[in-house]
mmCIF file of the N, C-alpha and C atoms, coordinates in Angstrom:
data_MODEL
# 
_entry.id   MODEL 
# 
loop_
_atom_site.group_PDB 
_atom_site.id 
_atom_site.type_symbol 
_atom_site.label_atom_id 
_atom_site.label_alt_id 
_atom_site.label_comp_id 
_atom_site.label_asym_id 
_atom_site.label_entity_id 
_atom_site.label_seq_id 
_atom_site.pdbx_PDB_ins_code 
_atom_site.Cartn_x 
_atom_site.Cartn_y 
_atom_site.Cartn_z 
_atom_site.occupancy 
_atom_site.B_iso_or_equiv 
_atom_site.pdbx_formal_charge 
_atom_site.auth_seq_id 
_atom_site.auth_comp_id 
_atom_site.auth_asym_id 
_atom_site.auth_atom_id 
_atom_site.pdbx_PDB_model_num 
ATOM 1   N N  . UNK A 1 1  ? 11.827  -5.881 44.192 1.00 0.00 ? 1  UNK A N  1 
ATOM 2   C CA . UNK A 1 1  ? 10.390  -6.033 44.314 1.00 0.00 ? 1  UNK A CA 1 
ATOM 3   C C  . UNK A 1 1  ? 9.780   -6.137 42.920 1.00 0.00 ? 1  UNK A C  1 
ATOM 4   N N  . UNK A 1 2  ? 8.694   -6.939 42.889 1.00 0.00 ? 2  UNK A N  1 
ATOM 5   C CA . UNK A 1 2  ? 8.039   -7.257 41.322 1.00 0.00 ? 2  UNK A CA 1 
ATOM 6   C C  . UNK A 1 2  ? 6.855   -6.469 41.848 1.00 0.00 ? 2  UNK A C  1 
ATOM 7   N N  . UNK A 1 3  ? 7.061   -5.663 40.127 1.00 0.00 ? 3  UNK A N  1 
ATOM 8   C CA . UNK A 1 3  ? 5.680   -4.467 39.954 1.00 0.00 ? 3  UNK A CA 1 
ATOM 9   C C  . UNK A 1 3  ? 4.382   -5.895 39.069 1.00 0.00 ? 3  UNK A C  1 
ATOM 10  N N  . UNK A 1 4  ? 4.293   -5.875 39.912 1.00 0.00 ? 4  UNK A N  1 
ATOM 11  C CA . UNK A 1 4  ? 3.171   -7.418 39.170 1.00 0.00 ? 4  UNK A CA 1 
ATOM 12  C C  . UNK A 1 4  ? 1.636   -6.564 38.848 1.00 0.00 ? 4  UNK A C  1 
ATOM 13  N N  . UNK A 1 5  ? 1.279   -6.399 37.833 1.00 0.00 ? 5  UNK A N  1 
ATOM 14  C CA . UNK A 1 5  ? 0.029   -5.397 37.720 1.00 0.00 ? 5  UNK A CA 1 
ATOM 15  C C  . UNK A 1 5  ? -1.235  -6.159 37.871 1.00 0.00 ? 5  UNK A C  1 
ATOM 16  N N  . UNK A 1 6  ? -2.812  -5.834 38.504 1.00 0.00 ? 6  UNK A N  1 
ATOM 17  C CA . UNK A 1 6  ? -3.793  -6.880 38.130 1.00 0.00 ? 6  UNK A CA 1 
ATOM 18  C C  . UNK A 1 6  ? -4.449  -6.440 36.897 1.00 0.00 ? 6  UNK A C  1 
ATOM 19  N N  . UNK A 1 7  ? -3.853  -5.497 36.375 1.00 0.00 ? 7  UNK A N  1 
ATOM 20  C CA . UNK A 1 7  ? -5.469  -5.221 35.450 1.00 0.00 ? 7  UNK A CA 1 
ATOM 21  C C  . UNK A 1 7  ? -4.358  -4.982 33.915 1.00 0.00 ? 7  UNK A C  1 
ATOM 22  N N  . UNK A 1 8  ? -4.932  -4.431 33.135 1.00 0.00 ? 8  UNK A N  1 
ATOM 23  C CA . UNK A 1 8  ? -4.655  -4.327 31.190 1.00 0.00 ? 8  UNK A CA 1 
ATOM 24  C C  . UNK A 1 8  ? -4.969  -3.922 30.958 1.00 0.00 ? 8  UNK A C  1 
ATOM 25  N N  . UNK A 1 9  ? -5.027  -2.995 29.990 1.00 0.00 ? 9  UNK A N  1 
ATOM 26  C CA . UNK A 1 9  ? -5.689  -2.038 29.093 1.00 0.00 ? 9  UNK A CA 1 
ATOM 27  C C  . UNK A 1 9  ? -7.011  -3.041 28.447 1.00 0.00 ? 9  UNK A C  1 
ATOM 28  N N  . UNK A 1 10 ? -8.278  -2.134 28.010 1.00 0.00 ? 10 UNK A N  1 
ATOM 29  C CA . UNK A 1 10 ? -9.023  -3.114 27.294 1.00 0.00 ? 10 UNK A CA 1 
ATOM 30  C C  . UNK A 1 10 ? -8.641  -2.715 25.705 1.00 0.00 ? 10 UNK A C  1 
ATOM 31  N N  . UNK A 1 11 ? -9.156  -4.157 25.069 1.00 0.00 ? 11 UNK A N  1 
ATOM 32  C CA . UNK A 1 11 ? -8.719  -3.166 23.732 1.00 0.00 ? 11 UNK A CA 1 
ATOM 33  C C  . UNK A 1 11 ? -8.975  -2.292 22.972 1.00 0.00 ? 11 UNK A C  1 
ATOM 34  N N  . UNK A 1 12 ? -8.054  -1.744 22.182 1.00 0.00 ? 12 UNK A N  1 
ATOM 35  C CA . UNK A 1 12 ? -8.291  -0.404 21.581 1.00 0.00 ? 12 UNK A CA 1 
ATOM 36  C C  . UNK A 1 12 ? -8.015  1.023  22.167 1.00 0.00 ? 12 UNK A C  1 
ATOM 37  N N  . UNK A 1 13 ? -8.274  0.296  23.623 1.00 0.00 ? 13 UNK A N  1 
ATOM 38  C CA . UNK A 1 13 ? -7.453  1.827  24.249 1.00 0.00 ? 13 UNK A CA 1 
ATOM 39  C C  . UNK A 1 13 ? -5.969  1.727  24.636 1.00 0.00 ? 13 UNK A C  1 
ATOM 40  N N  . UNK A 1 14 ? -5.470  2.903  23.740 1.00 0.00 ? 14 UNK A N  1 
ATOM 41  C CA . UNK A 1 14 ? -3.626  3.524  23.538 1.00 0.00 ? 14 UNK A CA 1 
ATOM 42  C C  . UNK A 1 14 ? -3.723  4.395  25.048 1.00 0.00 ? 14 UNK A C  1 
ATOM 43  N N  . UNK A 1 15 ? -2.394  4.398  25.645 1.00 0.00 ? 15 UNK A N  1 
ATOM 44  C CA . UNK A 1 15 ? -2.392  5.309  26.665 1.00 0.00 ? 15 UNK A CA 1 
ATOM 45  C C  . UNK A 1 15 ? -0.984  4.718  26.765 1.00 0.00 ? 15 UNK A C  1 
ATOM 46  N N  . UNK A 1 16 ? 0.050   5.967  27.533 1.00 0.00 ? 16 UNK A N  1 
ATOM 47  C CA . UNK A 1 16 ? 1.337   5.059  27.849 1.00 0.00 ? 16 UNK A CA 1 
ATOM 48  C C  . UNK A 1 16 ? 1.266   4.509  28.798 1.00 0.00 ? 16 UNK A C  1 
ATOM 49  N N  . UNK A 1 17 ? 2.228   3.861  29.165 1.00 0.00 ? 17 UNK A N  1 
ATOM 50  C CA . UNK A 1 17 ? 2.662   2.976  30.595 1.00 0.00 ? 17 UNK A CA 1 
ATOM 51  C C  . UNK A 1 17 ? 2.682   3.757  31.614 1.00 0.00 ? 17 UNK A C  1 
ATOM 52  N N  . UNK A 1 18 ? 2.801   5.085  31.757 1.00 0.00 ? 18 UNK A N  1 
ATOM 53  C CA . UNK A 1 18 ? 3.175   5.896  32.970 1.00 0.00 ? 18 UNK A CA 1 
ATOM 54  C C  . UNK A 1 18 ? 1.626   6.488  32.989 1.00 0.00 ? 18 UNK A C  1 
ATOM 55  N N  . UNK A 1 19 ? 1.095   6.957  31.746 1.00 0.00 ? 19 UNK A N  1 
ATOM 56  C CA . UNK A 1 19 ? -0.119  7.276  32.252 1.00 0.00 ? 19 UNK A CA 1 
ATOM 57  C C  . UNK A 1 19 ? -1.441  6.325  32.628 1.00 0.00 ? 19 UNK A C  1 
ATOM 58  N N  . UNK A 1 20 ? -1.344  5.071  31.907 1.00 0.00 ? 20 UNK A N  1 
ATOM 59  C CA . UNK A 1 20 ? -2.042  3.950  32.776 1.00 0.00 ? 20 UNK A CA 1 
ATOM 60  C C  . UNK A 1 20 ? -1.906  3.667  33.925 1.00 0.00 ? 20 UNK A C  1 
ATOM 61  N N  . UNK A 1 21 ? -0.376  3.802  34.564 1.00 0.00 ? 21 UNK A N  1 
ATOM 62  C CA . UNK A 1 21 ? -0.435  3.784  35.634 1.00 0.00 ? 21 UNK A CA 1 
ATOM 63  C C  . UNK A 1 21 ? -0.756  4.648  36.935 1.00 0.00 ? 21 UNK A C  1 
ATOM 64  N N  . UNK A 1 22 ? -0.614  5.657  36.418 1.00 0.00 ? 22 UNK A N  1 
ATOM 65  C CA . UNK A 1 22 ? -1.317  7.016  37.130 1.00 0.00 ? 22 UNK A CA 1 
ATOM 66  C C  . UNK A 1 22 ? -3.088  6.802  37.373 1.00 0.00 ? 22 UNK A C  1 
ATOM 67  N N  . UNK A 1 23 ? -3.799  6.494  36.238 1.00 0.00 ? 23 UNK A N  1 
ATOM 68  C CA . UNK A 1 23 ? -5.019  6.311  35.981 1.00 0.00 ? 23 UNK A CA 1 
ATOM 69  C C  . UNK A 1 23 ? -5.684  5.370  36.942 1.00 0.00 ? 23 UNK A C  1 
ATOM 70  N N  . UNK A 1 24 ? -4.457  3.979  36.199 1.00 0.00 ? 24 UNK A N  1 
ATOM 71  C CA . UNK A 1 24 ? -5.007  2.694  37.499 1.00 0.00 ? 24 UNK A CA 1 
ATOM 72  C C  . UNK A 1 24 ? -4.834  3.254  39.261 1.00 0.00 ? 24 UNK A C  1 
ATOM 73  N N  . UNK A 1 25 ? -4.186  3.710  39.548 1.00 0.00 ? 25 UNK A N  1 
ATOM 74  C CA . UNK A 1 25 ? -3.653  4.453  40.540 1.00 0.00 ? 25 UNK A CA 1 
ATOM 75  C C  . UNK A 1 25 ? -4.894  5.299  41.283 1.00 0.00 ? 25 UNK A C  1 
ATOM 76  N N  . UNK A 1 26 ? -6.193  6.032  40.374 1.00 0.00 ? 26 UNK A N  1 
ATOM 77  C CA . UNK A 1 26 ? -7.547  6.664  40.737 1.00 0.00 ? 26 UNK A CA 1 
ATOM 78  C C  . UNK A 1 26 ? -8.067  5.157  40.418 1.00 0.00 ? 26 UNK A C  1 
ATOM 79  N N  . UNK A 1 27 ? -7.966  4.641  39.765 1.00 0.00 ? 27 UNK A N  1 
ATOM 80  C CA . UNK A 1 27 ? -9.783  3.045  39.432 1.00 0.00 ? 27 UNK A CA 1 
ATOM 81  C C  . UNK A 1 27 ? -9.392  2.831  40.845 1.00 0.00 ? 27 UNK A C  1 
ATOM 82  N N  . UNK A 1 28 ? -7.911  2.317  41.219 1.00 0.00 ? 28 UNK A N  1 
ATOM 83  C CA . UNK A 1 28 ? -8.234  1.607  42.396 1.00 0.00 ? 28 UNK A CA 1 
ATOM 84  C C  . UNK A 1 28 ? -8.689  2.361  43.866 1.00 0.00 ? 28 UNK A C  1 
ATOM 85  N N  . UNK A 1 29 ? -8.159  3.585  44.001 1.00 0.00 ? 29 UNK A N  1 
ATOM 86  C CA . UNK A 1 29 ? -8.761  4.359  44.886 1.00 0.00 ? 29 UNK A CA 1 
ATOM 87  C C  . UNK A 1 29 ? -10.653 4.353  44.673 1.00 0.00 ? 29 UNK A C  1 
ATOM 88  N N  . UNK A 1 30 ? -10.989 4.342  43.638 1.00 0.00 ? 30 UNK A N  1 
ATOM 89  C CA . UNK A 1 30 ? -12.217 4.581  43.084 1.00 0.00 ? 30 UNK A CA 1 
ATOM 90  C C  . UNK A 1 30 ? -12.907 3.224  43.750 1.00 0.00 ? 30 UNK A C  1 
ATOM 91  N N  . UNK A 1 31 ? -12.409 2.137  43.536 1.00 0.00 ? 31 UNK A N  1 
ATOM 92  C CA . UNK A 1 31 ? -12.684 0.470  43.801 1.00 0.00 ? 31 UNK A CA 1 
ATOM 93  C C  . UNK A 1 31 ? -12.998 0.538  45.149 1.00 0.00 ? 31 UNK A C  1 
ATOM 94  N N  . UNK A 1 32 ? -11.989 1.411  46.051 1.00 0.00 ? 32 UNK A N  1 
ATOM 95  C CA . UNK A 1 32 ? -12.200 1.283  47.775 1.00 0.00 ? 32 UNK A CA 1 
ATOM 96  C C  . UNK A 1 32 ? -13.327 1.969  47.869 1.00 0.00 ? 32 UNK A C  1 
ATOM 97  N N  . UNK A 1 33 ? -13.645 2.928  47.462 1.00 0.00 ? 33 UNK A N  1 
ATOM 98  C CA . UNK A 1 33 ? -14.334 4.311  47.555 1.00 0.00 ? 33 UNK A CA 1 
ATOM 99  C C  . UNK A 1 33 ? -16.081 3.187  47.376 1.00 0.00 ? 33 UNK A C  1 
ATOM 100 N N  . UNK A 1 34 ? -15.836 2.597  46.444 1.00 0.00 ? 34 UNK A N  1 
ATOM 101 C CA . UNK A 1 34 ? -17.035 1.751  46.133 1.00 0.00 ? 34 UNK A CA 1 
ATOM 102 C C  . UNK A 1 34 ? -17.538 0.805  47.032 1.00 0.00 ? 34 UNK A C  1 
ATOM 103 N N  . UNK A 1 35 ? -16.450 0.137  47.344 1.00 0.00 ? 35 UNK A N  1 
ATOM 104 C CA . UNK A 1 35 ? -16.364 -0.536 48.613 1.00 0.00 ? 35 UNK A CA 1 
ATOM 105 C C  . UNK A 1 35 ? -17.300 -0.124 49.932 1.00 0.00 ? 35 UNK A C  1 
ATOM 106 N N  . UNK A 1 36 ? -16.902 1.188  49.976 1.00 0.00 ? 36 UNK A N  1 
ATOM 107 C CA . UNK A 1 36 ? -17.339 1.671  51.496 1.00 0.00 ? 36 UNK A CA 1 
ATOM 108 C C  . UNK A 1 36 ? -18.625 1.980  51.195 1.00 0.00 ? 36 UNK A C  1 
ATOM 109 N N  . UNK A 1 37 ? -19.055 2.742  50.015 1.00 0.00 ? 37 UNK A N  1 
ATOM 110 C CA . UNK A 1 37 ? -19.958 3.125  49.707 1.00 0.00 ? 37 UNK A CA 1 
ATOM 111 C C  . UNK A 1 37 ? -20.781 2.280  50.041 1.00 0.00 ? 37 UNK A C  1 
ATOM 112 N N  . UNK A 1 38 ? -20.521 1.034  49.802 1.00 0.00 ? 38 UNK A N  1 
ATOM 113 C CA . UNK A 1 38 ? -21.275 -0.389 49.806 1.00 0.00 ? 38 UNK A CA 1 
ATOM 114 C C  . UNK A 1 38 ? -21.720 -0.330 50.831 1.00 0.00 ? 38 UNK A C  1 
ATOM 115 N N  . UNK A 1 39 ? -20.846 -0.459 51.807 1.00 0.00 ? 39 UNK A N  1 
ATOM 116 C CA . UNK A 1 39 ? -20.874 -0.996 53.505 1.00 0.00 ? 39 UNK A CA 1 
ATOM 117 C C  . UNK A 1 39 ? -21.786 0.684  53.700 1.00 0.00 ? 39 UNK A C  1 
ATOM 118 N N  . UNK A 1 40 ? -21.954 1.746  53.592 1.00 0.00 ? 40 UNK A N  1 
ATOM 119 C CA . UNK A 1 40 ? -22.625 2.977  53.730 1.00 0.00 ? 40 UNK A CA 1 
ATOM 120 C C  . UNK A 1 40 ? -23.772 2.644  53.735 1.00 0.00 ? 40 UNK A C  1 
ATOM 121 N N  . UNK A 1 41 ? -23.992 1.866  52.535 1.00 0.00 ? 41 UNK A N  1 
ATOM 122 C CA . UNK A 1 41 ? -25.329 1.589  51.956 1.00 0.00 ? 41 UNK A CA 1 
ATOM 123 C C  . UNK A 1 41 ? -26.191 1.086  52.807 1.00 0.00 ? 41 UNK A C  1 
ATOM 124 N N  . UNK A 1 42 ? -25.860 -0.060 53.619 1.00 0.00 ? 42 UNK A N  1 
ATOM 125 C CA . UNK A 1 42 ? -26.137 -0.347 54.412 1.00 0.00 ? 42 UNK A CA 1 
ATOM 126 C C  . UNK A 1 42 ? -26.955 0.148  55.761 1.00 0.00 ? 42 UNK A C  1 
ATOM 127 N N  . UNK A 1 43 ? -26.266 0.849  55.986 1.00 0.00 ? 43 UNK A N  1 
ATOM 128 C CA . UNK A 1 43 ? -26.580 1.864  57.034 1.00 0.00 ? 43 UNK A CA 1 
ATOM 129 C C  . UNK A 1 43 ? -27.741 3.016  57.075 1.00 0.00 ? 43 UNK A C  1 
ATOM 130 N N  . UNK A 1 44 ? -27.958 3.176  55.944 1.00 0.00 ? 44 UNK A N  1 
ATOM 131 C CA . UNK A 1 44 ? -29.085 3.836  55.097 1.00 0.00 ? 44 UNK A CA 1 
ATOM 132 C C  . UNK A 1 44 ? -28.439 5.653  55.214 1.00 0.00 ? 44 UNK A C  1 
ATOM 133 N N  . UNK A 1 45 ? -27.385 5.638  55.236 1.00 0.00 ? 45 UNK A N  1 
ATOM 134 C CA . UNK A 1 45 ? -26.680 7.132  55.398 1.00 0.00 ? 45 UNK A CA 1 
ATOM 135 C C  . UNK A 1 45 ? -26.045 7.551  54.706 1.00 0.00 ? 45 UNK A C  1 
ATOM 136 N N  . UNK A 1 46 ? -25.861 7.212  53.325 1.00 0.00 ? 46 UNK A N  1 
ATOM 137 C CA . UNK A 1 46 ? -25.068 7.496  52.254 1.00 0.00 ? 46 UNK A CA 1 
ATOM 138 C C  . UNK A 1 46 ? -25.330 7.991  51.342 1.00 0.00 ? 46 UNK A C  1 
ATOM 139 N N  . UNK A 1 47 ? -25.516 9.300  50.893 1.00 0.00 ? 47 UNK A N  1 
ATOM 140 C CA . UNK A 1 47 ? -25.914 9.775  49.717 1.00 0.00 ? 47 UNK A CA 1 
ATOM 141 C C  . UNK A 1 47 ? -26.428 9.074  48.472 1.00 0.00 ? 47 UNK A C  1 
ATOM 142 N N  . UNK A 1 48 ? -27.390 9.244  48.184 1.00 0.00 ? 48 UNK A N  1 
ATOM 143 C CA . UNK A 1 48 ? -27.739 8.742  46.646 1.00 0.00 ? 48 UNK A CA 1 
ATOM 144 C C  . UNK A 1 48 ? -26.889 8.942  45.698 1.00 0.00 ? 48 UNK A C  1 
ATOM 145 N N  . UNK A 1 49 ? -26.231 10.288 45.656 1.00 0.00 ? 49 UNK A N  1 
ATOM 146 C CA . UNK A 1 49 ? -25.665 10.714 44.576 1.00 0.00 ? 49 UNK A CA 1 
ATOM 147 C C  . UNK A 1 49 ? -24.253 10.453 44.630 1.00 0.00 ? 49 UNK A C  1 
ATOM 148 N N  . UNK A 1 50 ? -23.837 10.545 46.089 1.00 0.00 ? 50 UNK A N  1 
ATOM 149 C CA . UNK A 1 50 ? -22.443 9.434  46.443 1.00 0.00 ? 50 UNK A CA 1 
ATOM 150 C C  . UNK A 1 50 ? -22.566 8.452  45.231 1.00 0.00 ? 50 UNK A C  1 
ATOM 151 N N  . UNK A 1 51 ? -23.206 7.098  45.283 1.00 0.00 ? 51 UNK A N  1 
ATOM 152 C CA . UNK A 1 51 ? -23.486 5.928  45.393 1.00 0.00 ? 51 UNK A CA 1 
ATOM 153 C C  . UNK A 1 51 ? -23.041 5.781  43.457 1.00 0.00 ? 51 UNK A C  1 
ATOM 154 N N  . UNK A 1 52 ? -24.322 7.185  42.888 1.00 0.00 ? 52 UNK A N  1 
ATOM 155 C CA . UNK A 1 52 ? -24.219 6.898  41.688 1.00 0.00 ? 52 UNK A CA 1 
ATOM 156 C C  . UNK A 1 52 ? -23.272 7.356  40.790 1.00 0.00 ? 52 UNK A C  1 
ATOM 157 N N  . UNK A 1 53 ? -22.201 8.798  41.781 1.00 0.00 ? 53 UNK A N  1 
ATOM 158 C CA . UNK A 1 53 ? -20.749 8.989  41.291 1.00 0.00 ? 53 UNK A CA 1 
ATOM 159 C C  . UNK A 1 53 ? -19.919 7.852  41.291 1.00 0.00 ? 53 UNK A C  1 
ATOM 160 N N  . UNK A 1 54 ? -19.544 6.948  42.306 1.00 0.00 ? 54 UNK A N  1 
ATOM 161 C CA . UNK A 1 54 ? -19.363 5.827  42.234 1.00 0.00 ? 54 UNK A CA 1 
ATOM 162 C C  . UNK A 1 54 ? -19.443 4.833  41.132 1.00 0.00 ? 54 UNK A C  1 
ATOM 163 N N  . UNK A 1 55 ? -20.787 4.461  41.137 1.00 0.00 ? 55 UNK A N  1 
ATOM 164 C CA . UNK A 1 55 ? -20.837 3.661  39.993 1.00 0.00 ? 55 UNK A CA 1 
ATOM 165 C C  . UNK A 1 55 ? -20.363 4.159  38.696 1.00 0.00 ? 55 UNK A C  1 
ATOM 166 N N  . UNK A 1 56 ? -20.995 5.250  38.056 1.00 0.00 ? 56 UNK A N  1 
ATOM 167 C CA . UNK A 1 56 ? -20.368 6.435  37.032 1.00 0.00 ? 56 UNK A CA 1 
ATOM 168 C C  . UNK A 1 56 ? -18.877 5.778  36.875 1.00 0.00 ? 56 UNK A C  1 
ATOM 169 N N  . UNK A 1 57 ? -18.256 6.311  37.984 1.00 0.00 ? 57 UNK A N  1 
ATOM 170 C CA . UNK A 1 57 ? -16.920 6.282  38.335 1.00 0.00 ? 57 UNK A CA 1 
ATOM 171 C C  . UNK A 1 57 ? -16.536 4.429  37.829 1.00 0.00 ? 57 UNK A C  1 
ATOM 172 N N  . UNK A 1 58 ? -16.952 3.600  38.487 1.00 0.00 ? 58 UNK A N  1 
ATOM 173 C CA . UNK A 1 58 ? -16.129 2.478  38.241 1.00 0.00 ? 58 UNK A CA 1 
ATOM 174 C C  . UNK A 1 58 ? -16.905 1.859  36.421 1.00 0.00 ? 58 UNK A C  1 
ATOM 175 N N  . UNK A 1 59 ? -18.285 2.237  36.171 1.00 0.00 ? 59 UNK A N  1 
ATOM 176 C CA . UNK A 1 59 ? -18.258 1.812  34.615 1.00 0.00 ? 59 UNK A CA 1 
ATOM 177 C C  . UNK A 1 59 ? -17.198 2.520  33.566 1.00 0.00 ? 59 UNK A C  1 
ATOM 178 N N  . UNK A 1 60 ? -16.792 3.594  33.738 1.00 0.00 ? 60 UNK A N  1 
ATOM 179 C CA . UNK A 1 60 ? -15.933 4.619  33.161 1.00 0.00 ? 60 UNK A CA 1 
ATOM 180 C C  . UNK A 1 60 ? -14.273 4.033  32.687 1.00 0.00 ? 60 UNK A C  1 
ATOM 181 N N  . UNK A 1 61 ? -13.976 3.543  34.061 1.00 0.00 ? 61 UNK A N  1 
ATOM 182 C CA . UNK A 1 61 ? -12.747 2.860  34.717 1.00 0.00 ? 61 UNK A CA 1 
ATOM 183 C C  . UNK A 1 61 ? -12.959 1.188  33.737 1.00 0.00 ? 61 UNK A C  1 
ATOM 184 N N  . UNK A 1 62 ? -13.955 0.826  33.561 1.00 0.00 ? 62 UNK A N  1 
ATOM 185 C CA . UNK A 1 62 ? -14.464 -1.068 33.184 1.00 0.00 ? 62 UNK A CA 1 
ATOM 186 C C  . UNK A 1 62 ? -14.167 -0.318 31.486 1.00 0.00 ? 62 UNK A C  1 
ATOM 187 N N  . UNK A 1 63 ? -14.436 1.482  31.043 1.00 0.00 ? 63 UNK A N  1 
ATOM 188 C CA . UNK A 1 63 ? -14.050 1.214  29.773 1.00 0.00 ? 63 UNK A CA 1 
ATOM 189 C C  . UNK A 1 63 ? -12.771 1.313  29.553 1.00 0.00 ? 63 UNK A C  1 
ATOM 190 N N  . UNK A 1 64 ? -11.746 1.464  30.098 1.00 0.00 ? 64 UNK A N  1 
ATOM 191 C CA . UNK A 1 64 ? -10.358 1.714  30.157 1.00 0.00 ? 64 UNK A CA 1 
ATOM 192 C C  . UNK A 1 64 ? -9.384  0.529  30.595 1.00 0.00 ? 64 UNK A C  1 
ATOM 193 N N  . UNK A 1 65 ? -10.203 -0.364 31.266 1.00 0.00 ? 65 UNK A N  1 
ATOM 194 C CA . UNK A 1 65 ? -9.098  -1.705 31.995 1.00 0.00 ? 65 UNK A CA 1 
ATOM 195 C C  . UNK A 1 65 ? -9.982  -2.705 31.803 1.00 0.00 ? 65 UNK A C  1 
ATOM 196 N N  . UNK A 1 66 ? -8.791  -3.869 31.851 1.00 0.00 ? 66 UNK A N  1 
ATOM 197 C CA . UNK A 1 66 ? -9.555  -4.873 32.203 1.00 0.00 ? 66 UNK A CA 1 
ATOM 198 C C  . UNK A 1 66 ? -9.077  -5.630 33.704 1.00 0.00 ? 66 UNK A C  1 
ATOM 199 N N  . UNK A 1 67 ? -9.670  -5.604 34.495 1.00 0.00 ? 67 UNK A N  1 
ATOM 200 C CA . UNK A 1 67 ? -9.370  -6.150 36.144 1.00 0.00 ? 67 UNK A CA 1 
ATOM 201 C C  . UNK A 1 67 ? -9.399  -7.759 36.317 1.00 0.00 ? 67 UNK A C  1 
# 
């Protein structure tokens, strides 16, 4: 099986291979999490503060990778 990755370090950030991959391993859980949040949003039932851990969460993740 090919470990085919989508994302890269951005530059300047050092981290090893095992711990990038651990990391990418939460962005992408984080990515679904955003996802739903989305579709939540919708619904008008989703925490505010959900919404803006979230975002928090994936600008944080945009300084560490590139997707």
């Amino acid at each position: 099986m090919t470990d085919k990755k989508n994302w890269h370090l951005q530059p300047g950030v050092a981290m090893s291979s095992e711990a990038a991959d651990e990391v990418a391993k939460i962005a992408c859980a984080l990515k679904s999490l955003s996802a739903y949040t989305t579709l939540m949003m919708e619904r008008e039932d989703c925490p505010e503060e959900l919404q803006k851990l979230v975002e928090e969460g994936l600008e944080a993740m945009a300084r560490v990778f590139v997707w």
